[in-house]
OpenMM code with the backbone's topology and positions (N, CA, C; nanometers):
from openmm import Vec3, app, unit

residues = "UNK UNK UNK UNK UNK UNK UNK UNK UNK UNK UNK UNK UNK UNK UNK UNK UNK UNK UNK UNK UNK UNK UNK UNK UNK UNK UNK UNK UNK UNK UNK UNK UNK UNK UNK UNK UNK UNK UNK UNK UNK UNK UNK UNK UNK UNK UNK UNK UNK UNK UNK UNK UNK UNK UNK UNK UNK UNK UNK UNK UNK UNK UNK UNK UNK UNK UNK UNK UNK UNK UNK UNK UNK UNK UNK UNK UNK UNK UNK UNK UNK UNK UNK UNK UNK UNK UNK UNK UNK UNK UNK UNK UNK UNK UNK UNK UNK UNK UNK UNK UNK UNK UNK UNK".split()
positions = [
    Vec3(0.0844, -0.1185, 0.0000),
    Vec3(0.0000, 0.0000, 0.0000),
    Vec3(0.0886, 0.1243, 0.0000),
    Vec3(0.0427, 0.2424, -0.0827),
    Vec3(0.1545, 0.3305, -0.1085),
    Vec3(0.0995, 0.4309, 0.0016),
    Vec3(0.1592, 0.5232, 0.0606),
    Vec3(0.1460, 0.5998, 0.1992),
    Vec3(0.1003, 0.7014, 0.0934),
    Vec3(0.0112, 0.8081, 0.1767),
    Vec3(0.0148, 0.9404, 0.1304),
    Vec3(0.0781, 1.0179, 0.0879),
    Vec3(0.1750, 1.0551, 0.2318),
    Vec3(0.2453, 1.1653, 0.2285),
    Vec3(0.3321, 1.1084, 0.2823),
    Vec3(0.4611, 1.1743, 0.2914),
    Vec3(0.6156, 1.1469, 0.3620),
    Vec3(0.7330, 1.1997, 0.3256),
    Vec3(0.8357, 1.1977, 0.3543),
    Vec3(0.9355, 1.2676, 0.3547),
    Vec3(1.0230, 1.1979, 0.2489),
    Vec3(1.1173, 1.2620, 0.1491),
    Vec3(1.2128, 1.1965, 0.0403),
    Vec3(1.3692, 1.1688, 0.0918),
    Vec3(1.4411, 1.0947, 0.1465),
    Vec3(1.5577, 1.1166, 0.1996),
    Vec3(1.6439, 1.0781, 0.0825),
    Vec3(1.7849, 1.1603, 0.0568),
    Vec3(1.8784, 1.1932, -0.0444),
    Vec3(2.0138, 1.1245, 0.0137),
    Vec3(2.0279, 1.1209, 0.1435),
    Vec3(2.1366, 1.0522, 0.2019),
    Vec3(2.1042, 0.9931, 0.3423),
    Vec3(2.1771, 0.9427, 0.4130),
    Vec3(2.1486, 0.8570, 0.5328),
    Vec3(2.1618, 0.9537, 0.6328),
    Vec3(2.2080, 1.1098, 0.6552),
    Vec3(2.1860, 1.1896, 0.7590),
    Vec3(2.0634, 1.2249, 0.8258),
    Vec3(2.0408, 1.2177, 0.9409),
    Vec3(1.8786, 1.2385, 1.0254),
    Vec3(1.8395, 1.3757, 0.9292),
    Vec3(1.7071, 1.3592, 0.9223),
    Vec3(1.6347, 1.5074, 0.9025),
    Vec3(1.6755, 1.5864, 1.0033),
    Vec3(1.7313, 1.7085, 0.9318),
    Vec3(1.7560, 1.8312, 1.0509),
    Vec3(1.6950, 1.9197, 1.0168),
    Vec3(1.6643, 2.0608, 1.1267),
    Vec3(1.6453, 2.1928, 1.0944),
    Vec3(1.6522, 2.2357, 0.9995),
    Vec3(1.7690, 2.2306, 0.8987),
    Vec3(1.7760, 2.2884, 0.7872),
    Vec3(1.6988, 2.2596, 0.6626),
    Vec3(1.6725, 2.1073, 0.6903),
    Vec3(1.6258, 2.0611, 0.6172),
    Vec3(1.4339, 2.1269, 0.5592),
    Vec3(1.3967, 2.1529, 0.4651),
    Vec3(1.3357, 2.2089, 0.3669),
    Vec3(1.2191, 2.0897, 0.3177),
    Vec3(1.1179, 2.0625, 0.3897),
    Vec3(0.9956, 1.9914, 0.3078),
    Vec3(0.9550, 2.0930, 0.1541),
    Vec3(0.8882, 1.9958, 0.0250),
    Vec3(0.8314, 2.0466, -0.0691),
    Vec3(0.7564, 2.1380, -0.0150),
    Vec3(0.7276, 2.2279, -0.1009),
    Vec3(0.6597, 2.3602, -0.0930),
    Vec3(0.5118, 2.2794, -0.1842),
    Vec3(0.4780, 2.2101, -0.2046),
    Vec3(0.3920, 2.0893, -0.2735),
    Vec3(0.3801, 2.0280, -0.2296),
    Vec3(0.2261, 1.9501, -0.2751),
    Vec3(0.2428, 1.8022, -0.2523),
    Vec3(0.1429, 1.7541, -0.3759),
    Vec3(0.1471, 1.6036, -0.3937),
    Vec3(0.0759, 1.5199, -0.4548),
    Vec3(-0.0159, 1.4338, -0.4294),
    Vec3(-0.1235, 1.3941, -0.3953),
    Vec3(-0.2110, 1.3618, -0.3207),
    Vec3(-0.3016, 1.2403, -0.4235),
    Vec3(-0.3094, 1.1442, -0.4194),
    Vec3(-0.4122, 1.0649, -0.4599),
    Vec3(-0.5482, 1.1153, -0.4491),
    Vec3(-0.6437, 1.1197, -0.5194),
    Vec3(-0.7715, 1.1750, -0.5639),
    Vec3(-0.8802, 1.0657, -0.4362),
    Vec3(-0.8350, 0.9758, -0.4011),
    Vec3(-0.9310, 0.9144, -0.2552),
    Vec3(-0.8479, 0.9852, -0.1252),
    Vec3(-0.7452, 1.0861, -0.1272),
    Vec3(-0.6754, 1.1767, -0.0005),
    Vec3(-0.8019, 1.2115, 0.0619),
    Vec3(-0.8395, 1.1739, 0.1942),
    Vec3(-0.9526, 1.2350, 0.2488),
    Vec3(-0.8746, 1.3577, 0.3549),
    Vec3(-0.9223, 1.5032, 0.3503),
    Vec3(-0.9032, 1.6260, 0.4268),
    Vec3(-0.8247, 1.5769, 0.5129),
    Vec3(-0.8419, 1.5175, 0.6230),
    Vec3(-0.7765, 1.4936, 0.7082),
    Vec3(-0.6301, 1.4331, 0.7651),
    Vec3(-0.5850, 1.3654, 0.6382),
    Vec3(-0.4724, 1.3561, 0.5918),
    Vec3(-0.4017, 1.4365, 0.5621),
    Vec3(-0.4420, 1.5727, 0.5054),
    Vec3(-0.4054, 1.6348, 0.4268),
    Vec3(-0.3294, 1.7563, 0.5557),
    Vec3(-0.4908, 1.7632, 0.6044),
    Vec3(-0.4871, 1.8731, 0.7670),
    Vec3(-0.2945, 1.7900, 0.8332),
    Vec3(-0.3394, 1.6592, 0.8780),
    Vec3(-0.1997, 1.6030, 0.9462),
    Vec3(-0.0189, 1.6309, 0.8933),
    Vec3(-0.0474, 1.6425, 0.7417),
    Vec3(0.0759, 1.6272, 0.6417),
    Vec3(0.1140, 1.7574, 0.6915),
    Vec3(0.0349, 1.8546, 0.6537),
    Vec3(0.0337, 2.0645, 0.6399),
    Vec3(0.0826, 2.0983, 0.7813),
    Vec3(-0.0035, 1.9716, 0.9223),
    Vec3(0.0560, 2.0393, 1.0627),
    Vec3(0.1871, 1.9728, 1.0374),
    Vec3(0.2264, 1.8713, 1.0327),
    Vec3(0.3475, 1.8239, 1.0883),
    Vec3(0.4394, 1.8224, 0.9855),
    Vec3(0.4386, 1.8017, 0.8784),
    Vec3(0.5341, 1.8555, 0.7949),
    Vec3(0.6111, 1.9746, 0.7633),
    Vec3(0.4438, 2.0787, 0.7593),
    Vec3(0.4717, 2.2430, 0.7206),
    Vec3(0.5026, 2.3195, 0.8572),
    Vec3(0.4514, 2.2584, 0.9356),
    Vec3(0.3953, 2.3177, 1.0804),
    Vec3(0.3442, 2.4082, 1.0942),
    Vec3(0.2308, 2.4141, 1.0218),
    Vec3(0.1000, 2.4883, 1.0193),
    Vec3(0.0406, 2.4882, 1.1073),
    Vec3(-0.0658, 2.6093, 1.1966),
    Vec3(-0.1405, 2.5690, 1.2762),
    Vec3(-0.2499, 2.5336, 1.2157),
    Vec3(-0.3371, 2.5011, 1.2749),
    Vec3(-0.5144, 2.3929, 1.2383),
    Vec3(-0.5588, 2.5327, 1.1893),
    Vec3(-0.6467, 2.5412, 1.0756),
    Vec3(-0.6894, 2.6332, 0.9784),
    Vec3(-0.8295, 2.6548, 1.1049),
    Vec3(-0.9544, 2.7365, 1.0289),
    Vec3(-1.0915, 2.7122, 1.0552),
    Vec3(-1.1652, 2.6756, 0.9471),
    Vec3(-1.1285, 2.7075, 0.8425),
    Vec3(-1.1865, 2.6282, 0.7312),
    Vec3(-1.1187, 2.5597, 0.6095),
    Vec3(-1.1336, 2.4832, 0.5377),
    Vec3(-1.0578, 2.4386, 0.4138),
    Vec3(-1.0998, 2.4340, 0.3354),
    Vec3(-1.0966, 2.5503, 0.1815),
    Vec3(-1.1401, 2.6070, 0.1031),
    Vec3(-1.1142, 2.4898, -0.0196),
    Vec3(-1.1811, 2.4406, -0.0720),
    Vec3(-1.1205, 2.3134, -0.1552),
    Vec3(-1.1695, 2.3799, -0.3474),
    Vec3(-1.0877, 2.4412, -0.3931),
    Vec3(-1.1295, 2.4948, -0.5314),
    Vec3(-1.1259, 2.3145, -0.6424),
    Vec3(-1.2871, 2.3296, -0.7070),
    Vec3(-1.2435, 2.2431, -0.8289),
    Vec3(-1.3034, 2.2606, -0.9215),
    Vec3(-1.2743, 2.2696, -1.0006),
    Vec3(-1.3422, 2.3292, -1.1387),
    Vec3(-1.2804, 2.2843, -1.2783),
    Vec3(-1.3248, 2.3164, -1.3892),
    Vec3(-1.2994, 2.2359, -1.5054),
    Vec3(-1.1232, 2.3076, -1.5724),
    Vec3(-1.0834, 2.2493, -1.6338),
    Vec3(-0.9681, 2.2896, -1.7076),
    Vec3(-0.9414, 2.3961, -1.7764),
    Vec3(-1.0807, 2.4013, -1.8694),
    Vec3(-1.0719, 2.4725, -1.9427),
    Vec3(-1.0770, 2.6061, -1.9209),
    Vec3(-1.0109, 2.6808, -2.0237),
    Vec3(-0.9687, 2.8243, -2.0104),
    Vec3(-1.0796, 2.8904, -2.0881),
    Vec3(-1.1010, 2.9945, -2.0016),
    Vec3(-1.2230, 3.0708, -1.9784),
    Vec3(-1.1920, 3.2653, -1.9892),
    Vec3(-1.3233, 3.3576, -2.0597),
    Vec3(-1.2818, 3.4816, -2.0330),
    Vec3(-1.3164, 3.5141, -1.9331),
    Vec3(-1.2476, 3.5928, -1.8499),
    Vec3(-1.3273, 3.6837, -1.7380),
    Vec3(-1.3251, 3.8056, -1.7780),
    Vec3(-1.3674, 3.8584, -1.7607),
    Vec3(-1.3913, 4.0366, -1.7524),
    Vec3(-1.2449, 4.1034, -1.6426),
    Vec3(-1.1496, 4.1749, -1.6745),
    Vec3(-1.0637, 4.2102, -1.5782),
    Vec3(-1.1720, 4.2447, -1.4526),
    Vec3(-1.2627, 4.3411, -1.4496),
    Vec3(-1.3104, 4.3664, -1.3295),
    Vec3(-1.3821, 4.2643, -1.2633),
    Vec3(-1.4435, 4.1582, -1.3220),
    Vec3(-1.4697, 4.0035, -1.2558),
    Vec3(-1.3548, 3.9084, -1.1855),
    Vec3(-1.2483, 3.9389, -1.2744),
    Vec3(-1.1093, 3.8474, -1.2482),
    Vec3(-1.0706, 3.9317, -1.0690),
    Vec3(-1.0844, 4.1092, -1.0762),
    Vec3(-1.0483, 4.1197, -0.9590),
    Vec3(-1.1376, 4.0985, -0.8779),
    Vec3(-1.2591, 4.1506, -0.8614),
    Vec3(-1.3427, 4.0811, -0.7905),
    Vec3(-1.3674, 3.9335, -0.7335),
    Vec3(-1.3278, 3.8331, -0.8001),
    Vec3(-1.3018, 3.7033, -0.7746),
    Vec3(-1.1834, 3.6584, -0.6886),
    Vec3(-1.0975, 3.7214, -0.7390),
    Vec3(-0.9574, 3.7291, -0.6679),
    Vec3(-0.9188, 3.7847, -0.5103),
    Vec3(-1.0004, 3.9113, -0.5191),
    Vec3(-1.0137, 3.9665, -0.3930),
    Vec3(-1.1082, 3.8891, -0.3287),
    Vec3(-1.2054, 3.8873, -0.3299),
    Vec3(-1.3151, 3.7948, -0.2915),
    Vec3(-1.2943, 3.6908, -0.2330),
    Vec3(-1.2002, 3.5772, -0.2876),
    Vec3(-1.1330, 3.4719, -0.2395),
    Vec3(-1.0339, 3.4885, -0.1319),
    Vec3(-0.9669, 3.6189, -0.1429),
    Vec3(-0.8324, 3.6062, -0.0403),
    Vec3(-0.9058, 3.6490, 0.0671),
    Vec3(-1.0016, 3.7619, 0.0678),
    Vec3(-1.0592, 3.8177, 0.2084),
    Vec3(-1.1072, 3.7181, 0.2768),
    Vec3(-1.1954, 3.5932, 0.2046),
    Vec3(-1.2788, 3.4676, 0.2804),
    Vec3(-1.1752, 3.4471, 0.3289),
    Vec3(-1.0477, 3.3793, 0.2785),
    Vec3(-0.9530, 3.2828, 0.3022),
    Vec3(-0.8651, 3.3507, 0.4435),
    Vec3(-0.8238, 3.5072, 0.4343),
    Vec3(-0.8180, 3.5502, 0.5630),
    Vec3(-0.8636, 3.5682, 0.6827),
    Vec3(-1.0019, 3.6126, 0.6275),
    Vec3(-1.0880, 3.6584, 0.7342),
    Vec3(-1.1163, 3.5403, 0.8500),
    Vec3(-1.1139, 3.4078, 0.7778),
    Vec3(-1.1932, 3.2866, 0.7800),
    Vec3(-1.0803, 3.1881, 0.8554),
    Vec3(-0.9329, 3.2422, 0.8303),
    Vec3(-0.7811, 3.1655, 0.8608),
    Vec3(-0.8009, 3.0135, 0.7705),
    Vec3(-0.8525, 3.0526, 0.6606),
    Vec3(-0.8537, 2.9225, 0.5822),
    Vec3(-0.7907, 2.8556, 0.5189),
    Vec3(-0.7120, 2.7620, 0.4238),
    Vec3(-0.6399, 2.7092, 0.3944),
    Vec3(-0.6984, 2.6973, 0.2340),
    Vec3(-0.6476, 2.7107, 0.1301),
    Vec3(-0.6897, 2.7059, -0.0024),
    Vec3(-0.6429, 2.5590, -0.0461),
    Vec3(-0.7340, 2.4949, -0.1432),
    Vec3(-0.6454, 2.3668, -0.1861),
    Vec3(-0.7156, 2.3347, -0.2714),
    Vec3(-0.6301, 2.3687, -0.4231),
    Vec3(-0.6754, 2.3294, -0.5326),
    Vec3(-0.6317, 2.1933, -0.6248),
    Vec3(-0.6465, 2.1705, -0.7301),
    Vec3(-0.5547, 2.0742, -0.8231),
    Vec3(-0.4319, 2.0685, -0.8145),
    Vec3(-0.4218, 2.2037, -0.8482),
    Vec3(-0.2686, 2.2585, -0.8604),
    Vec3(-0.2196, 2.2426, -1.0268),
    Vec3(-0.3727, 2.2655, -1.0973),
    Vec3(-0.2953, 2.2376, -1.2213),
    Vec3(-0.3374, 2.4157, -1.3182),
    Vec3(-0.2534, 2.4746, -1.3853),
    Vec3(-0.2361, 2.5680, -1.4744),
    Vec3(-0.3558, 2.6050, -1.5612),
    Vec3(-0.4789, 2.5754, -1.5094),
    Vec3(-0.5637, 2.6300, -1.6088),
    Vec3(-0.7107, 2.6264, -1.5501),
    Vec3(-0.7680, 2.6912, -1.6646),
    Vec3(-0.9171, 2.7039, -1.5793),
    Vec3(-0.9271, 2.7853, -1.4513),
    Vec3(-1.0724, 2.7324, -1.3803),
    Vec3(-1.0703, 2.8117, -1.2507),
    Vec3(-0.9686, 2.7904, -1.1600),
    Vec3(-0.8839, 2.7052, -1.1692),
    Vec3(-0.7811, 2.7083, -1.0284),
    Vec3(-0.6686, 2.8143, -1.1017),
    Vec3(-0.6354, 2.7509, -1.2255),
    Vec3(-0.5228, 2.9018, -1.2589),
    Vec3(-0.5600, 3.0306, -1.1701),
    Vec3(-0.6513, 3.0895, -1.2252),
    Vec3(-0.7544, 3.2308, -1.1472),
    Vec3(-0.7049, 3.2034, -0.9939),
    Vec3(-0.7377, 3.0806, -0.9026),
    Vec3(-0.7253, 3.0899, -0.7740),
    Vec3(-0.5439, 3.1252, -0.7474),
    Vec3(-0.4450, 3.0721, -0.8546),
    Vec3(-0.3307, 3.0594, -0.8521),
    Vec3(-0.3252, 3.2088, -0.8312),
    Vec3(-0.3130, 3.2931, -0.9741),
    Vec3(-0.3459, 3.4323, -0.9681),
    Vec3(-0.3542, 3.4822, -0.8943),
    Vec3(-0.4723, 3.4471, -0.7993),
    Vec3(-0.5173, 3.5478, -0.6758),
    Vec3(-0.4031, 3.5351, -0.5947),
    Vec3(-0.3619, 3.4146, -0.5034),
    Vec3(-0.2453, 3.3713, -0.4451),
    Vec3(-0.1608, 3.4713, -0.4607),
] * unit.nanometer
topology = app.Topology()
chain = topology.addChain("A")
for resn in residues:
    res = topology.addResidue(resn, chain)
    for name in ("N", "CA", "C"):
        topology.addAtom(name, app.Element.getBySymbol(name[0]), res)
């Protein structure tokens, strides 16, 4: 059974301080939240969000109106602050998550 999440080791020295987790991750499409919550505390050492904003939407590339694009953009970051939420999209280059990338 392949694990979720975990650490990549490059040589036989203990993980130290210096050491640098991905700024990413890759997640199998059955990853249930809570896995995800555990990886972000103890990996990233994040504290526990209040909400988890989960963007998914289709691929395809779409017009917005610049004044829709900011509106959307702003819109999203104020929830995501106001709220101490955690964003988590595909992570792939197009469509509505691009836009969420953008906002980021």
């Amino acid at each position: 059974m392949t694990k979720q999440f975990g650490f990549l080791k490059f040589h036989e020295d203990k993980y130290e301080e210096t050491t640098r987790p991905a700024q990413y991750i890759r997640l199998a499409l059955q990853t249930d939240a809570e896995t995800v919550v555990k990886f972000m505390k103890e990996a990233w050492r994040l504290p526990s969000p209040d909400l988890i904003i989960s963007i998914t939407g289709g691929a395809k590339n779409f017009y917005l109106s610049p004044k829709l694009r900011k509106t959307f953009q702003q819109g999203l970051i104020q929830a995501a602050v106001t709220t101490n939420a955690w964003i988590i999209t595909a992570g792939t280059n197009a469509g509505v998550v691009k836009e969420v990338g953008q906002a980021i």
